[in-house]
N, C-alpha and C positions, 0 to 999 in steps of 0.2 A: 813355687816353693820358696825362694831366696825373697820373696815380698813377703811370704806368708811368717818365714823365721823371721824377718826383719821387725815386723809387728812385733810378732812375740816377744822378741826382746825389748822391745820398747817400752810395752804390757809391763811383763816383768820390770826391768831397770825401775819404770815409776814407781809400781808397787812398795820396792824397796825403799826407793827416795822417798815415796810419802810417807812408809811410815815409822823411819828416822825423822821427816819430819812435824809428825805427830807428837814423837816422843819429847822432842827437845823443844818445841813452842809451845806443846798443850800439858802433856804431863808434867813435864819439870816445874810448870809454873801452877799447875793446880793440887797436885800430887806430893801433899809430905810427907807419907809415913811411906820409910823405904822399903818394908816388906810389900805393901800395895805398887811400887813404883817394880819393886820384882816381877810382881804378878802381872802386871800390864805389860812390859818387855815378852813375858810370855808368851801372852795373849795375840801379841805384835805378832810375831815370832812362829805361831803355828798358823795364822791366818795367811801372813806369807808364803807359810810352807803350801797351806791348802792352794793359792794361786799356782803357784810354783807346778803345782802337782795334780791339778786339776782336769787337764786331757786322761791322766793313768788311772786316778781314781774314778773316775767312768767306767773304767772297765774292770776294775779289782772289785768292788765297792759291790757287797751283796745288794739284792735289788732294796731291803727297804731302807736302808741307807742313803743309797744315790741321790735320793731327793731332799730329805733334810740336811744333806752336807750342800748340794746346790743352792737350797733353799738361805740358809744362812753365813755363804761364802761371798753369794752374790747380792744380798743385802747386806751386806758387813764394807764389800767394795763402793758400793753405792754414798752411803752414808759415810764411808771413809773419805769417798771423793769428796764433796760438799763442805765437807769440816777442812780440807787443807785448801781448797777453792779459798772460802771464806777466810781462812788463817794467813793467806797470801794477799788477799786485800786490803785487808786490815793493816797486813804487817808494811804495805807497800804505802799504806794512808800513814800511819806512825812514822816509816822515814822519809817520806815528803815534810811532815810535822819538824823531824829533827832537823834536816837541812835547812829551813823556813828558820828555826831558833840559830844555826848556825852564821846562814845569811846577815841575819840582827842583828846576830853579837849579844843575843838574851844570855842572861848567865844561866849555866851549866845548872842543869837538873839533877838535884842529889838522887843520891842509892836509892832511897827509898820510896822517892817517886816514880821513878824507872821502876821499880821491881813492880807496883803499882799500876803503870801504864799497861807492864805485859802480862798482869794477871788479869785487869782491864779484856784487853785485846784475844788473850786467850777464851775467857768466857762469851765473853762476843762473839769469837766463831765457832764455841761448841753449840751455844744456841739458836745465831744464825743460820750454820750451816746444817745440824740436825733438823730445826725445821725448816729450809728446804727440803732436806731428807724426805721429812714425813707429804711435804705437797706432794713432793712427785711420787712417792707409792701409792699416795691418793690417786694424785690424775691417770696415773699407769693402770691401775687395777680398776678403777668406773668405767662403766662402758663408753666407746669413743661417743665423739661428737659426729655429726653428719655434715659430711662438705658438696654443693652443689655445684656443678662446675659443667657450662657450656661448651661444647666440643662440636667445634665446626670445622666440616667435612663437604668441601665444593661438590664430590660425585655422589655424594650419599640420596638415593634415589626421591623422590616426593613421600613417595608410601613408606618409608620409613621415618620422616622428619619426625624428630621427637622421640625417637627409641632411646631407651634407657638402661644404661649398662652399671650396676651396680658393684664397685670393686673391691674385694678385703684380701687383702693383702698382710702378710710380715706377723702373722697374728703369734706362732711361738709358742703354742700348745705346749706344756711341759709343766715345771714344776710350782710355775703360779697360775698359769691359764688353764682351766680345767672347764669341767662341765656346765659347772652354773655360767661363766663366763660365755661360754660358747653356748648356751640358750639365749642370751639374752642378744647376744650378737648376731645369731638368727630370724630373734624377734623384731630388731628394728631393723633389718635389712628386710624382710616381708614384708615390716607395716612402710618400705616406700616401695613398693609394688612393682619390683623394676621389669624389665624386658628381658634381661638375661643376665647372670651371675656370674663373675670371672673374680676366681679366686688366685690371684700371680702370686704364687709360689712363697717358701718362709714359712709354711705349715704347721709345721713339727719342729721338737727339738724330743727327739727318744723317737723308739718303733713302736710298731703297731700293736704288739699285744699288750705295752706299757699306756697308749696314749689311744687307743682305737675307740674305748669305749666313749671319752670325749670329743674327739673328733665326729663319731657318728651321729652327733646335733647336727650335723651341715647334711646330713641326706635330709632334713625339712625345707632348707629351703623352695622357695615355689616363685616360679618367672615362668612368664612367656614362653622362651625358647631354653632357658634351663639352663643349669651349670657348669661351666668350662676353667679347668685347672691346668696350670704349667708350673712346673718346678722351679725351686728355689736351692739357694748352693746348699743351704739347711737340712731340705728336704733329702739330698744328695748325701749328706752326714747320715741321717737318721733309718736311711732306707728309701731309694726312689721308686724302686721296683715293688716294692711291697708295699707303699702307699700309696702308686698308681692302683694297683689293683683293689686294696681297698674303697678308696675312693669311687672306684668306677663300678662296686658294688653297692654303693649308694646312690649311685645315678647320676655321679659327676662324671664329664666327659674329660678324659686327661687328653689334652694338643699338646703332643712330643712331635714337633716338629712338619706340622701338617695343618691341613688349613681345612674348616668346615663352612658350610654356605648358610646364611642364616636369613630369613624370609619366604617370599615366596613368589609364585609367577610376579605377582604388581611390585615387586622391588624385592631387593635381597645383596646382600653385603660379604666379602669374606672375613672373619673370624678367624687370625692367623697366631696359631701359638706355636714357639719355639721351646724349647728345655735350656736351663740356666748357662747362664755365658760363660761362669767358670768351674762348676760341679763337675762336666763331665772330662775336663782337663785334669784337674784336679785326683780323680781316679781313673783315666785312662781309659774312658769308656764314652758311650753314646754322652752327645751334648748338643748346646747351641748348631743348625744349621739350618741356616736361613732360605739357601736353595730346595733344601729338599720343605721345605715349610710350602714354599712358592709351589712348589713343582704342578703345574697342570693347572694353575689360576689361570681366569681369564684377565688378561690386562686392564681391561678397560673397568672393570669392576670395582667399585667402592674394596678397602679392606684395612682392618683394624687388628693389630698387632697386641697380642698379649708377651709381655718378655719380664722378666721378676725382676734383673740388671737393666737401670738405664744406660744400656752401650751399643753399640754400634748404633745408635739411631739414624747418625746420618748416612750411613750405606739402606738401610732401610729404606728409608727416605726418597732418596734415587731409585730404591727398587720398586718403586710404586704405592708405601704404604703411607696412605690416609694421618694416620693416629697410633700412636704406641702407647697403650697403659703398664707403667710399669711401678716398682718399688723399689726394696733393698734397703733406702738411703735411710732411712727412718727419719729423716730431716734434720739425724745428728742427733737424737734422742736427748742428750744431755749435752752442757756445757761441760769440757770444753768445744767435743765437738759441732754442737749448733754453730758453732762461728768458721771451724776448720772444712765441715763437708766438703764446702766447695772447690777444697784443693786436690779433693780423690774425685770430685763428680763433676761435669759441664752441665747436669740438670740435676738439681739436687732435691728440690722439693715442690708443687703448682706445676703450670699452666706453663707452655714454653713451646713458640714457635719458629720454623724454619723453612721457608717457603710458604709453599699451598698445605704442609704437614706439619701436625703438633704431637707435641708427647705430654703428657699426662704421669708426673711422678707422686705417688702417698706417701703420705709419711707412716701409714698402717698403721694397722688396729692394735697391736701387740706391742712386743721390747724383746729383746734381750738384753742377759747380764743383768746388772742389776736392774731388781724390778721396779721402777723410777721413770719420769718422762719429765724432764723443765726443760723448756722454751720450744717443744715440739709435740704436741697433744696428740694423740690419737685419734683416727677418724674412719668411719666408712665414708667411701665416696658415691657419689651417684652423679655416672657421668650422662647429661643431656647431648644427643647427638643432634646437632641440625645442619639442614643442606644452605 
């Protein structure tokens, strides 16, 4: 809870700080008529409020409300980021520039080139940074890419070399991801034909009668050995219990903390899913337990770890398990944190080994917050197992 508030303030403070400085690098400088410079303070001003107040109005906010205030709170943040990104680059290129004349000793640049430079610099990052804006709601909202990715497993028996476990992960069903989304997301996960379906948690963002009828595309999918779900801290917000059970009305198998056998006499593998590593702390209830997952496994058995959090891997690890596919990290979805993840994560995004076991992080098929993705694309996975 004291990490949880800490964020939050952090969230907030910036919010504020960026868009004081929005107003005083971008408006002051493109913005003359002071009635229009009122009206943008305004504008500041309630968009703040809405961050500010964004947990309460979840729950006040009649239901056909909730989603067009989502809808353009979290595209407002998005877009907002980008433009003070850009306006911080710029402005840090300009005072290299001025230092550079300083060092010289170039004479002093009158008023009215300066005012010049930063109506320059200003327009540069409204249009810079709006289109990034606009890539990344593009690449956010097309369906991902396909990533193929070999996953070797010394005990993984002969009769199964080559099984195919296809992953989606973080996908965020709510107020951009909806139905057609999640057809098409079903569609090319069938057309690579995998062996079994594991969807690691991050689901949902709302319950089940607001987001059921979208989510009910994932009872098509079609594998081999069929679909297996584990929860996400998301999932845990939105209702864990009540989209376990939907889910497993479509014929997805939810692994809370239990292990299923997948093969047959000529080889066969365990299938080890846990429930999210901090969801159930978090409300005080069932979560993450790795013993009772194990419980009554035979040791010596092959066995593949579905977890939504890449954590505890290395207790894992020691306990016998092969391969962890997890998520969560979104691989930092956006700058800045594409650069920062690896300061919250020891595995952040790929392929990463320790020992005779590796884990397997995606950056998922969804987003949250703003709906945007630069320098971390969205993808299904499909992971190749060999012995």
């Amino acid at each position: 809870m004291i990490r949880f508030s800490f964020i939050s303030t952090l969230i907030l403070l910036g919010a504020v700080l960026g868009h004081v400085y929005l107003y005083r690098r971008l408006v002051r400088h493109l913005v003359a008529s002071p009635a229009l410079r009122r009206g943008i303070v305004g504008l500041f001003c309630a968009m703040g409020l809405l961050i500010l107040l964004r947990s309460v109005l979840r729950d006040v906010l009649p239901e056909g409300f909730k989603e067009p205030v989502s809808v353009v709170l979290y595209a407002w943040m998005g877009a907002a980021l980008f433009v003070v990104l850009a306006l911080l680059v710029l402005d840090l290129g300009r005072w290299l520039v001025t230092m550079g004349w300083r060092v010289s000793r170039a004479p002093p640049v009158d008023a009215e080139r300066r005012r010049f430079l930063a109506r320059t610099v200003a327009g540069g990052a409204l249009v810079s940074g709006g289109g990034t804006a606009v890539y990344g709601s593009w690449r956010a909202l097309t369906p991902p890419q396909v990533t193929e990715v070999e996953l070797k497993i010394p005990r993984l028996p002969r009769a199964l070399d080559g099984l195919s476990i296809v992953q989606l992960t973080d996908i965020h069903v709510g107020p951009f991801i909806q139905r057609r989304y999640m057809d098409e997301l079903v569609r090319r996960t069938n057309a690579l034909r995998p062996d079994l379906v594991a969807i690691t948690g991050d689901l949902v963002d709302g319950d089940v009668p607001t987001l059921g009828a979208h989510v009910a595309a994932l009872g098509a999918l079609r594998s081999r050995f069929g679909s297996f779900f584990v929860t996400g801290n998301h999932d845990y917000y939105s209702g864990d219990v009540e989209w376990v059970a939907f889910l497993e009305s479509l014929g997805i198998q939810a692994l809370r903390n239990r292990h299923v056998r997948i093969g047959d006499a000529g080889g066969s593998l365990d299938l080890v899913g846990v429930d999210d590593w901090s969801g159930g702390k978090r409300f005080n209830r069932r979560g993450y337990d790795l013993d009772q997952a194990l419980a009554g496994r035979e040791p010596d058995r092959a066995a593949v770890l579905l977890a939504h959090q890449p954590a505890n891997f290395r207790v894992a690890a020691a306990r016998g398990i092969d391969a962890q596919i997890s998520g969560h990290t979104h691989g930092g979805q956006l700058p800045p944190m594409t650069f920062l993840i690896g300061l919250e994560w020891e595995y952040t995004a790929g392929l990463y080994q320790l020992g005779d076991s590796r884990i397997f992080v995606s950056r998922g098929c969804g987003f949250w917050g703003p709906p945007m993705r630069v320098g971390s694309p969205p993808e299904i996975v499909k992971l190749v197992l060999t012995a």
